[in-house]
C-alpha positions as CSV (number, residue, x, y, z in Angstrom):
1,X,0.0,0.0,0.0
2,X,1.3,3.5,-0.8
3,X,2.5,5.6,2.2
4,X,-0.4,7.0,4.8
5,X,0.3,10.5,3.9
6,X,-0.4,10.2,0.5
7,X,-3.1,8.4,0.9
8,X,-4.1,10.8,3.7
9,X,-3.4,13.9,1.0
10,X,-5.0,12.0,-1.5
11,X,-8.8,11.3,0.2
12,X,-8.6,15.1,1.9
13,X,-8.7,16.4,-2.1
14,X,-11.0,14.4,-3.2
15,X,-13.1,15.3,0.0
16,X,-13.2,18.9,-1.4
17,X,-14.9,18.2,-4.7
18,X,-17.9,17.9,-2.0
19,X,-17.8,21.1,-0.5
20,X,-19.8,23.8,-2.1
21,X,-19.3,27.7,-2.1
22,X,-21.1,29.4,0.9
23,X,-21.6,26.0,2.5
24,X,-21.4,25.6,6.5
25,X,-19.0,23.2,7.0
26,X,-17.8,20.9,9.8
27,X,-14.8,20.5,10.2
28,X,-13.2,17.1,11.5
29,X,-10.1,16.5,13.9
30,X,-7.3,14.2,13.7
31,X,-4.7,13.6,10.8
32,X,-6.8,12.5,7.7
33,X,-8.9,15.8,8.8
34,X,-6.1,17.7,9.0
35,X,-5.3,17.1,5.5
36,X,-8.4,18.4,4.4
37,X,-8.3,21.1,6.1
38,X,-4.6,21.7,4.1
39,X,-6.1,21.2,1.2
40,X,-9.5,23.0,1.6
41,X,-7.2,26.3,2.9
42,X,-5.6,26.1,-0.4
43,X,-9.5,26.5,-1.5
44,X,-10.2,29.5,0.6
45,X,-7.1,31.2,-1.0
46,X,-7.9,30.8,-4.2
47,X,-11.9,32.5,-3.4
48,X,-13.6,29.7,-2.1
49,X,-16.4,30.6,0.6
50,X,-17.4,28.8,3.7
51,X,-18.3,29.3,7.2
52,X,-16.6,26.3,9.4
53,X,-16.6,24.9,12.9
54,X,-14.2,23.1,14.0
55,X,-14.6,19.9,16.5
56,X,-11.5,21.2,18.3
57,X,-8.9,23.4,19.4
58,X,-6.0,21.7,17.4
59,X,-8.3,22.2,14.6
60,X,-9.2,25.9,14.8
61,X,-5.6,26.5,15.3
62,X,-4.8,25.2,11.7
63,X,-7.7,27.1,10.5
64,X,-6.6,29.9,11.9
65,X,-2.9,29.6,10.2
66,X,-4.8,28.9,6.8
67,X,-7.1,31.8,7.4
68,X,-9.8,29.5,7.2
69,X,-13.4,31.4,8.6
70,X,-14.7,29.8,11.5
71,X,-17.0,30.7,13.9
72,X,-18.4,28.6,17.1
73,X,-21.3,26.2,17.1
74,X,-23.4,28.3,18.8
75,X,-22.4,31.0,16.1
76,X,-24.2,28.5,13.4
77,X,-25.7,25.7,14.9
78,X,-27.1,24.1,11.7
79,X,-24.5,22.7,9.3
80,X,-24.8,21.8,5.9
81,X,-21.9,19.1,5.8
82,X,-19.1,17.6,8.4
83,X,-16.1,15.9,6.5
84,X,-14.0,14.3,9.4
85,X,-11.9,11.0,9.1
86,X,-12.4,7.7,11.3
87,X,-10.3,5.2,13.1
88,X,-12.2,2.3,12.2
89,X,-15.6,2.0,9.9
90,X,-17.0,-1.4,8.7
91,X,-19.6,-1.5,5.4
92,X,-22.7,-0.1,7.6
93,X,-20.6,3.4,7.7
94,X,-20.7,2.4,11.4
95,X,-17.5,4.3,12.6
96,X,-14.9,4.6,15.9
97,X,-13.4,8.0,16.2
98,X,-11.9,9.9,19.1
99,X,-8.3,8.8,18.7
100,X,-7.5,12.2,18.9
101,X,-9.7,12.8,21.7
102,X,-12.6,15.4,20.0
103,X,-14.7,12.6,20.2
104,X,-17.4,15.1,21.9
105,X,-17.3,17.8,19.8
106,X,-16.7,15.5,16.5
107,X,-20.4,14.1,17.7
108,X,-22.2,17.2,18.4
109,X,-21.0,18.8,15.1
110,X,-21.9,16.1,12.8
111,X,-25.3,15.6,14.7
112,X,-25.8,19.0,14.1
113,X,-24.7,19.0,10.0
114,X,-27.1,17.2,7.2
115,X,-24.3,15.3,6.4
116,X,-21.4,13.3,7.6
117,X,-18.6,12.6,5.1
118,X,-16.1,10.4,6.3
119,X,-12.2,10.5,4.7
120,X,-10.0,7.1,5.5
121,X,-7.0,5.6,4.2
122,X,-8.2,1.3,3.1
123,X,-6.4,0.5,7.0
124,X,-9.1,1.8,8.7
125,X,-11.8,-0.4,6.8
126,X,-12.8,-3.4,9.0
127,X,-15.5,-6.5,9.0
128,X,-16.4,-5.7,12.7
129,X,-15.4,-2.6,15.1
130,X,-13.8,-2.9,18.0
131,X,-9.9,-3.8,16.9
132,X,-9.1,0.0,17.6
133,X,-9.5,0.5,21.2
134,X,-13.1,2.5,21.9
135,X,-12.6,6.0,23.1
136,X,-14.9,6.9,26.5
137,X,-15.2,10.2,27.6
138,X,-15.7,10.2,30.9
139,X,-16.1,13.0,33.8
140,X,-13.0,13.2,36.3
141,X,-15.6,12.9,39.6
142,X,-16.2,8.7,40.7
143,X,-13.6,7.6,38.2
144,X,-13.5,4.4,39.7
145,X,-16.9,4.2,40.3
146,X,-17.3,4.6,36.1
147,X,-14.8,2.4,35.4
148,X,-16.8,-0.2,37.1
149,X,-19.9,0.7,35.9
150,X,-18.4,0.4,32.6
151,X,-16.7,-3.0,32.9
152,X,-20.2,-4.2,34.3
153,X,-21.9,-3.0,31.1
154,X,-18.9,-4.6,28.8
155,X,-18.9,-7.9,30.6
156,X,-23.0,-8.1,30.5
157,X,-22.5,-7.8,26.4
158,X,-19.5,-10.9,27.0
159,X,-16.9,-8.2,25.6
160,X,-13.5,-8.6,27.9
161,X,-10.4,-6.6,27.4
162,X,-8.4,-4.2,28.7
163,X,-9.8,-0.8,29.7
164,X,-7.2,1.9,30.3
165,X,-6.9,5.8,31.3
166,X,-5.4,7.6,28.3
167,X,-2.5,9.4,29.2
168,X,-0.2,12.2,27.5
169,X,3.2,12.6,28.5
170,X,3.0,10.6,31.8
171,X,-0.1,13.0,32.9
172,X,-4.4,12.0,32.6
173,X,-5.2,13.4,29.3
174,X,-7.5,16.1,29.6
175,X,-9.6,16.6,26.5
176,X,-10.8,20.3,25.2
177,X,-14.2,19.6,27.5
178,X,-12.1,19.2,30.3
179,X,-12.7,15.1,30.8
180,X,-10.9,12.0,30.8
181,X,-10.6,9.0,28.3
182,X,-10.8,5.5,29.2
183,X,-9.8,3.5,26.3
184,X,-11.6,0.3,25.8
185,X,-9.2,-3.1,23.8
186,X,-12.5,-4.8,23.5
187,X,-11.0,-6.7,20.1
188,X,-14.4,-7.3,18.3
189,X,-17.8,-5.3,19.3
190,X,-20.4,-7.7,17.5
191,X,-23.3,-5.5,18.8
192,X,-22.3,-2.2,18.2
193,X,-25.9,-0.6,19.1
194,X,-26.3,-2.4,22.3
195,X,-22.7,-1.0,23.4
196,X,-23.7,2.1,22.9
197,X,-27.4,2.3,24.4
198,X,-25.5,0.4,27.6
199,X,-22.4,2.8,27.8
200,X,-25.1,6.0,27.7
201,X,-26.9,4.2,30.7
202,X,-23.4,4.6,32.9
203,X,-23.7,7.8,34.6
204,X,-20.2,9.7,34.6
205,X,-20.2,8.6,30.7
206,X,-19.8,11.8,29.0
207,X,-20.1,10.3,25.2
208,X,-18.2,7.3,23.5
209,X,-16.4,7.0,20.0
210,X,-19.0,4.7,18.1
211,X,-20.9,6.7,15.8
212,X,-23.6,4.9,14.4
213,X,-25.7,6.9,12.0
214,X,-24.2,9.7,11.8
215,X,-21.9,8.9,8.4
216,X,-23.9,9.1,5.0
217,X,-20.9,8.0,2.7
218,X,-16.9,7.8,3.3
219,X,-14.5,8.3,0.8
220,X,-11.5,5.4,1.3
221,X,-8.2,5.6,-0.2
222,X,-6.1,2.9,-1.2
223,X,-3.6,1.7,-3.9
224,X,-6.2,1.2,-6.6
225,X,-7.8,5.2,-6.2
226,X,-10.8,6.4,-4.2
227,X,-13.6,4.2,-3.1
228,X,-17.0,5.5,-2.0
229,X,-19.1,3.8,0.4
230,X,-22.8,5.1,0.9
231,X,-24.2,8.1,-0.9
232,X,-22.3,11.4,-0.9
């Protein structure tokens, strides 16, 4: 397979011939995302018009740089299209995300958009979620009590694994909301719904990283071109 940049550069143009002038746009967080977001400023330069929000504060940053508009959420709630990349989807357009830790914010902007365009390289395609440990976000008050909560909700599904604190140079990771991540190795998540209605049950659960239908297409890139799944 060609390198992941490429590949990575490669999707994040092809993204772009799916953003309109004078659309609102959402605008996704993590590397695949950022390469959009390279590409779309090269857009904006050249006269393009859009109103963004971005899912996080690494993100606005490299708007900002490319002098990319953005404005807050509660600015423009209503968006017309989110294009954010994915650590895992399988062929429902079921997706985990929050690698980079947005997860929140990547959730409540693509709830709020009419569409959800997801960019991957072919290695995050998979037959069943779950190989990519599952980002939880999770309030810092009864962390213990959460995690446990959490690992009764897991083992009640018969999913087993290892369930960590995500951590950043020895130190809790805090995301932009202010929260922790516990990151869940559950290997294969056969029943990705019931997961998710039994993780929202767990109070201290702020959100969690499977986003089931949010996604209306995703662009994938591999050695042979671009592949769409869906219907952009």
């Amino acid at each position: 397979m060609a390198d992941a940049a490429s590949l990575k550069d490669k999707v994040g143009r092809a993204a772009l011939a799916h953003v309109r002038d004078g659309m609102r746009l959402g605008i996704g967080t993590g590397s695949t995302a950022e390469a959009f977001v390279r590409a779309l400023g090269e857009k904006v330069a050249g006269g393009l018009r859009i109103t963004g929000v971005a899912t996080s504060e690494r993100t606005a940053r490299l708007c900002a740089e490319l002098k990319i508009p953005i404005v807050t959420l509660e600015q423009l709630p209503e968006l017309d299209l989110t294009i954010d990349g994915a650590d895992e989807i399988d062929p429902q357009l079921r997706l985990v995300k929050g690698g980079g830790g947005a997860l929140l914010r990547e959730k409540i902007v693509a709830a709020a958009s009419g569409r959800m365009l997801v960019i991957a390289d072919a290695s995050k395609t998979v037959a069943t979620l779950g190989a990519f440990p599952l980002p939880i976000e999770v309030n810092g008050f009864g962390l213990m009590a959460t995690y446990l909560a959490i690992r009764r909700a897991a083992d009640r599904l018969g999913l087993s694994g290892e369930i960590t604190l995500r951590r950043a140079g020895g130190e809790p990771f805090i995301t932009d909301n202010g929260h922790l991540i516990l990151d869940a190795s559950f290997g294969r998540i056969p029943n990705a719904e019931a997961l998710s209605e039994a993780l929202h049950a767990v109070p201290g659960v702020v959100e969690h990283g499977l986003f089931i239908g949010y996604a209306k297409a995703a662009l994938i890139a591999g050695d042979d071109g671009i592949s769409i799944l869906g219907n952009p």
